[in-house]
C-alpha positions as CSV (number, residue, x, y, z in Angstrom):
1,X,-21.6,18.6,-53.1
2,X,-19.7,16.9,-50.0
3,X,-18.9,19.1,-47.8
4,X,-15.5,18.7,-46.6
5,X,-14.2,19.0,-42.7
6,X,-10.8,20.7,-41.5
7,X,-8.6,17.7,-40.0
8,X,-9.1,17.6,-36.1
9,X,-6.3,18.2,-34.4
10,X,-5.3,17.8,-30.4
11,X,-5.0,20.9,-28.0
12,X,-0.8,20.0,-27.2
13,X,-0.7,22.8,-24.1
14,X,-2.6,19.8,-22.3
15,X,-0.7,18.3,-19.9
16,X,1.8,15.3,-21.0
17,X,2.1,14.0,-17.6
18,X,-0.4,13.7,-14.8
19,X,0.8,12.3,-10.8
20,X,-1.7,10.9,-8.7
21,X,-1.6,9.8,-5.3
22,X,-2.6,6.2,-4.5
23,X,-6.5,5.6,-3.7
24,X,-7.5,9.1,-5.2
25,X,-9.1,9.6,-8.8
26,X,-6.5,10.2,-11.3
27,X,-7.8,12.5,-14.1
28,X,-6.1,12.5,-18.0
29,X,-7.4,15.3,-19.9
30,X,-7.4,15.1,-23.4
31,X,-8.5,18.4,-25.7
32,X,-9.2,17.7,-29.2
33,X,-10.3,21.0,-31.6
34,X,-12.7,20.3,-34.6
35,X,-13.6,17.1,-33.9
36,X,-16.5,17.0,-36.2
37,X,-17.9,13.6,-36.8
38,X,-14.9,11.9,-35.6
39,X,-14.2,9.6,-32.0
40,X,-12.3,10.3,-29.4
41,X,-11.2,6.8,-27.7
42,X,-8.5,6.2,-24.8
43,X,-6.4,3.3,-24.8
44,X,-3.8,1.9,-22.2
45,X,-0.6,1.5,-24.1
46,X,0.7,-1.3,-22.1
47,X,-2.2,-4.4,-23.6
48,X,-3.3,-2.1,-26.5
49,X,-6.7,-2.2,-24.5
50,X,-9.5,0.5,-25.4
51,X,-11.0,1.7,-22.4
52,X,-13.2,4.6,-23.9
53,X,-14.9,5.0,-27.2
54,X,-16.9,8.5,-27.6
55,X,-18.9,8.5,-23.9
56,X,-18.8,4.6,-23.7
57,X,-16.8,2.7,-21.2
58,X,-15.3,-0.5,-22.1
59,X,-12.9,-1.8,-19.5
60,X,-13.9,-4.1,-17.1
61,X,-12.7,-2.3,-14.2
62,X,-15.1,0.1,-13.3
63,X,-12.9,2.3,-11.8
64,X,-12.7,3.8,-15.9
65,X,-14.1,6.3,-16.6
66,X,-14.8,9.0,-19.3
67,X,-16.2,12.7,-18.9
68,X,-16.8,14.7,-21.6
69,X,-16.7,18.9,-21.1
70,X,-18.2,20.2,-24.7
71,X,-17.4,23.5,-24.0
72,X,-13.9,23.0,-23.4
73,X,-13.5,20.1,-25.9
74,X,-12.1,18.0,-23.2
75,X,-12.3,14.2,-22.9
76,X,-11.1,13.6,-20.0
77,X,-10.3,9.9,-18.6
78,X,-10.9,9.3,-15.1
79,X,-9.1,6.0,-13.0
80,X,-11.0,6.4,-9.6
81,X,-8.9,4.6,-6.4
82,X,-5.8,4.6,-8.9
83,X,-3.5,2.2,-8.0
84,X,0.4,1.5,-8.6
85,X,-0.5,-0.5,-11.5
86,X,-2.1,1.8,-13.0
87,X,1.0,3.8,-13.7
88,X,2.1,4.2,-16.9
89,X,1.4,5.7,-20.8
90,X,-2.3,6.4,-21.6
91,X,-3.2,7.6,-25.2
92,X,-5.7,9.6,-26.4
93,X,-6.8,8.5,-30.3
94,X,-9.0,10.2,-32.7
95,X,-10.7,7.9,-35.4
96,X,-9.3,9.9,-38.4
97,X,-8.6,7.7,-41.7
98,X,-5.0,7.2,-40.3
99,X,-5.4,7.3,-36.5
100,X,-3.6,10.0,-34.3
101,X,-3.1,9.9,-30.9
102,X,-2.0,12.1,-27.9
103,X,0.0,10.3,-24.9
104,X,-0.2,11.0,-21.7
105,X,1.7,9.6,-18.6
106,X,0.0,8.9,-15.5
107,X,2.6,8.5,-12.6
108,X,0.8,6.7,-9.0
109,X,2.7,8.6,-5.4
110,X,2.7,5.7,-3.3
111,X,2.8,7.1,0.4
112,X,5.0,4.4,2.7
113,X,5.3,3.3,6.5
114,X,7.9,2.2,8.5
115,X,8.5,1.7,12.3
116,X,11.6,3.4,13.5
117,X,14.1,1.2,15.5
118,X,15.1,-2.9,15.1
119,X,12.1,-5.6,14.0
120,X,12.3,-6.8,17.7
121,X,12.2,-4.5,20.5
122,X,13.1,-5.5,24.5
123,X,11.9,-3.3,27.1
124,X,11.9,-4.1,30.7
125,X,9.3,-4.4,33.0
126,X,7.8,-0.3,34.5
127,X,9.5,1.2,31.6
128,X,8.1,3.2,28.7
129,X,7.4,1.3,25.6
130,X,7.6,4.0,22.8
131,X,6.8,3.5,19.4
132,X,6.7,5.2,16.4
133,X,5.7,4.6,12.9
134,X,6.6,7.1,9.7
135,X,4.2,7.7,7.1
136,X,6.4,9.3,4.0
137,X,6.1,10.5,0.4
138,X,2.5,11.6,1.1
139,X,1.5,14.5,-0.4
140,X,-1.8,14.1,1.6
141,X,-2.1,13.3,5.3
142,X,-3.9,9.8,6.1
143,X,-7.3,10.2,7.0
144,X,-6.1,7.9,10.3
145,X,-3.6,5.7,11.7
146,X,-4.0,3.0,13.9
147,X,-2.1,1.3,16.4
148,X,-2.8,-2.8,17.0
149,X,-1.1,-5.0,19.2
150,X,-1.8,-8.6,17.9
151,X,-5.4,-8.0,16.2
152,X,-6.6,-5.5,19.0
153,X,-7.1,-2.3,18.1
154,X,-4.9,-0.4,20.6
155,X,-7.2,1.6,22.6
156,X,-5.9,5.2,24.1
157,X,-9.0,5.7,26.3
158,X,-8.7,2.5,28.2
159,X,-9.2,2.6,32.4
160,X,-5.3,1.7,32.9
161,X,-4.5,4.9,31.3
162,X,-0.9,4.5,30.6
163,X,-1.4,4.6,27.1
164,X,-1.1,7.5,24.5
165,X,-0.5,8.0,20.9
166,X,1.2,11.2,19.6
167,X,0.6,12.8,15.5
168,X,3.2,14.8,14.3
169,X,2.8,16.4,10.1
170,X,6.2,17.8,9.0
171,X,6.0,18.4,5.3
172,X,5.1,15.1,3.4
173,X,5.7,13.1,6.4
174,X,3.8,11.9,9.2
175,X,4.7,10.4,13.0
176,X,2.7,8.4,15.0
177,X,4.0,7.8,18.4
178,X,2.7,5.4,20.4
179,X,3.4,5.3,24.0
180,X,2.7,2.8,27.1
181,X,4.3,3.7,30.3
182,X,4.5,1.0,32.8
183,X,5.1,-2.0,30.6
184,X,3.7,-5.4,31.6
185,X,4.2,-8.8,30.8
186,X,1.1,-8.8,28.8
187,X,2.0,-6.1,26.6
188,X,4.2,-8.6,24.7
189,X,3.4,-9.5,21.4
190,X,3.2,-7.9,17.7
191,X,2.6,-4.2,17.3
192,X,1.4,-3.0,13.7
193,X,0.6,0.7,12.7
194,X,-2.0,0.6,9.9
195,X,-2.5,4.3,7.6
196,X,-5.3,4.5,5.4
197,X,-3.0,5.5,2.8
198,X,-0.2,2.5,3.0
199,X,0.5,-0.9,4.1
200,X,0.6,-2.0,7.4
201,X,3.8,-2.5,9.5
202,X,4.7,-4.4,12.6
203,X,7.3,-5.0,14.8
204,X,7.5,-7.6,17.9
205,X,7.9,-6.5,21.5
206,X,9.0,-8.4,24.4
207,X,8.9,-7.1,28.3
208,X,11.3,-9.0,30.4
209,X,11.0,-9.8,33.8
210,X,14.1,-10.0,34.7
211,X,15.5,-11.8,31.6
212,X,17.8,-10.8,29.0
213,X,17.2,-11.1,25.3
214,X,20.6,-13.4,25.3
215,X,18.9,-15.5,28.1
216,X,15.7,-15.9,26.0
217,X,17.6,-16.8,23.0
218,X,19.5,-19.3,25.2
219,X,16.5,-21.1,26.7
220,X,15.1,-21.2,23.4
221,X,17.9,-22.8,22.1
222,X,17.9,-25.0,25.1
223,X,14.6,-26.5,24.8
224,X,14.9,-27.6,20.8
225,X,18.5,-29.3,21.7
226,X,16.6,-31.0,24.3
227,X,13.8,-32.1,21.7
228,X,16.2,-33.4,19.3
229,X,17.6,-35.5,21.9
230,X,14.1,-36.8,22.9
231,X,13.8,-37.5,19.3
232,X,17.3,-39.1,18.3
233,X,16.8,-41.6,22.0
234,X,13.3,-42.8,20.6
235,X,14.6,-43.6,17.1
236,X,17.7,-45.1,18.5
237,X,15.6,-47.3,20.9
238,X,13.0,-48.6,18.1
239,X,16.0,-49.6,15.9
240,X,17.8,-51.6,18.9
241,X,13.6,-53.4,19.2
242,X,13.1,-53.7,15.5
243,X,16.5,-55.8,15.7
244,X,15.7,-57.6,18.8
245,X,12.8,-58.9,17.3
246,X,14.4,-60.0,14.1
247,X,12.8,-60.1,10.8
């Protein structure tokens, strides 16, 4: 006599929607009651790829992965240093004669940085240079932020000791303030504040010495007129030879 198995059926108190935060392991739980001789698989909904069969793994991406808790009848899918691409519906499938599936919707937080203030930033010569770069929608704190100017790392222990970088946490945003007292020439140039959690951002410095932004503007200005001039006399003088010389 066959004998014959109850239909499994999925455990629907199991969360429908999962958030991770970008670069941690995202995990989508998926609880399946008598199972029997049936297969659980997970499938990404957006290429109809099957990541998981039973305990196999068979994306490309290692970051896939698939842990299986007996007692709990959970399958869970894990996506280690999940990423914004990885965002979107997940489904859980069970290998019955007509397939069913649970879906589950993975969300990716994606913490961001900016630097407060204009792209370009004048300062004169003695005065403080203060910077300060904002690290929101993290639910997390980064690990570390640092500070570069050009591809330096900005170093707060230096001999000149004028430098000095400031952390702030309010809530799910972070402040790094960066700043040099005392500015000199040399501490022109491109600034970038680099989390671990987000992208880099820059903005450009300039210390004057005894210019104005309009007068740097101006010579720059200046100096390509004079370069197109230099350029327009030297065609217009091999014309006037070319014809000289005739064909």
């Amino acid at each position: 006599m066959r004998q014959v198995f109850e239909p499994p059926f999925f455990d629907t108190t199991t969360p429908r929607n999962v958030t991770a935060l970008q670069g941690k392991t995202a995990h989508l739980h998926c609880k399946v009651k008598r199972l029997n001789n049936k297969t659980v698989s997970w499938i990404r909904s957006r290429d109809l790829h099957i990541l998981t069969t039973g305990t196999d793994t068979y994306a490309n991406d290692a970051r896939f992965q698939v842990a299986r808790d007996a007692a709990r009848n959970d399958w869970t899918l894990m996506i280690k240093f999940v990423q914004a691409s990885d965002a979107g519906l997940y489904e859980c499938q069970i290998s019955t004669q007509t397939p069913i599936s649970y879906p589950v919707y993975l969300s990716v937080i994606v913490p961001e940085s900016r630097i407060l203030g204009p792209p370009e930033m004048y300062v004169d010569v003695g005065s403080v240079l203060n910077l300060t770069c904002v690290v929101t929608n993290s639910p997390e704190p980064p690990k570390y932020i640092f500070w570069y100017h050009g591809d330096e790392v900005v170093s707060y222990d230096s001999d000149r000791g004028d430098i000095s970088v400031e952390t702030r946490q309010s809530g799910s945003q972070l402040s790094s303030q960066l700043v040099v007292r005392r500015a000199r020439p040399s501490d022109s140039g491109l600034y970038s504040c680099s989390p671990s959690n987000a992208q880099s951002v820059s903005t450009r410095v300039h210390v004057l010495n005894g210019d104005t932004p309009a007068a740097m503007h101006t010579s720059g200005a200046v100096e390509k007129r004079t370069l197109m001039r230099r350029v327009l006399l030297w065609a217009l003088a091999a014309a006037t030879f070319g014809h000289l010389l005739g064909p």
